[in-house]
C-alpha positions as CSV (number, residue, x, y, z in Angstrom):
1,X,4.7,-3.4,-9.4
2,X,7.0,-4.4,-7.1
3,X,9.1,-6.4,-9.6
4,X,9.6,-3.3,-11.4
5,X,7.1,-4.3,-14.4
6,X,3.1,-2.7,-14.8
7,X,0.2,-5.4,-13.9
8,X,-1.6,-2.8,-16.4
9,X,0.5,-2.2,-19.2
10,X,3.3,-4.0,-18.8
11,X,5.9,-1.2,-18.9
12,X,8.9,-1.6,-17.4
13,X,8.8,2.8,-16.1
14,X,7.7,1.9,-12.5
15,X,9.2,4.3,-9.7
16,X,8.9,3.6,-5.9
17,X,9.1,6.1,-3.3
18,X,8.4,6.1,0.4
19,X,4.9,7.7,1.4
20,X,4.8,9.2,-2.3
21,X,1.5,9.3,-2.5
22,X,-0.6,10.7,0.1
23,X,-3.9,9.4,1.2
24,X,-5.9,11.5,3.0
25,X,-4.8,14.9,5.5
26,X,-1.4,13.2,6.7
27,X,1.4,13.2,5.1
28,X,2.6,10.1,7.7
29,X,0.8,7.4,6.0
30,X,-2.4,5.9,6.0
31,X,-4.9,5.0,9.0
32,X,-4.8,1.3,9.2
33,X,-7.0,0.6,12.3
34,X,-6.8,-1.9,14.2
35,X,-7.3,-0.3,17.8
36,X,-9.4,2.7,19.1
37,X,-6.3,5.1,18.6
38,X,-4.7,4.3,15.3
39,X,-1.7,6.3,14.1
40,X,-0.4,6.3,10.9
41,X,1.8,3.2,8.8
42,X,3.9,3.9,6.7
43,X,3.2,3.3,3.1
44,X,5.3,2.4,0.0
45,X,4.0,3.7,-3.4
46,X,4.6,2.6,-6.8
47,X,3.5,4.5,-10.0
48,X,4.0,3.5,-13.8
49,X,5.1,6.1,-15.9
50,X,3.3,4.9,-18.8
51,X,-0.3,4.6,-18.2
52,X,-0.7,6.0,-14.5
53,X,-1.1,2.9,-12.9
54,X,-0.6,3.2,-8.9
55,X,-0.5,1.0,-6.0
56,X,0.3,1.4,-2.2
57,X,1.7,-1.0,-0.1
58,X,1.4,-0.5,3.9
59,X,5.7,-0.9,5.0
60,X,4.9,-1.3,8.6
61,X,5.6,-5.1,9.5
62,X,3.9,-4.7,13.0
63,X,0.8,-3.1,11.6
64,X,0.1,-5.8,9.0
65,X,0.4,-8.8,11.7
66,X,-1.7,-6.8,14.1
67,X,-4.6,-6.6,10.3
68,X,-3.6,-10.6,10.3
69,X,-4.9,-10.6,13.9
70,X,-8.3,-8.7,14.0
71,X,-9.5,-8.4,10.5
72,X,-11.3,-10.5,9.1
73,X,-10.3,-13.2,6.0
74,X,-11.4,-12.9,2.9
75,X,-12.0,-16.5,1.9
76,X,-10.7,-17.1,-1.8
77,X,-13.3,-17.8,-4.2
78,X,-12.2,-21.3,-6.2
């Protein structure tokens, strides 16, 4: 999505907007936690046109190296 083309159909009517889609009651962003008192990240949210297609991306740089930290890895599956 973020190369401006549809993992799902391949269209190339993919629009970005900052917190465009809302998840949940706030309007902020998305609860990403990582501590006892989690405020909302910001989010990025692409949508195709075409056939619907959505996805969400979490823009806060801090918050993702803090998921890096305490989460745990998914090991890939070879």
């Amino acid at each position: 999505m973020k190369t401006g083309t549809c993992p799902k159909c391949g269209s190339l009517n993919v629009f970005m907007e900052q917190s465009g889609i809302e998840l949940g009651r706030s309007s902020l962003g998305v609860r990403v936690r990582t501590t006892m008192m989690t405020a909302p990240s910001a989010i990025t949210s692409y949508v195709c046109t075409d056939c619907g297609y959505f996805e969400n991306y979490i823009a806060d740089l801090d918050k993702l190296a803090d998921v890096a930290q305490k989460w745990q890895r998914v090991e890939p599956q070879l």
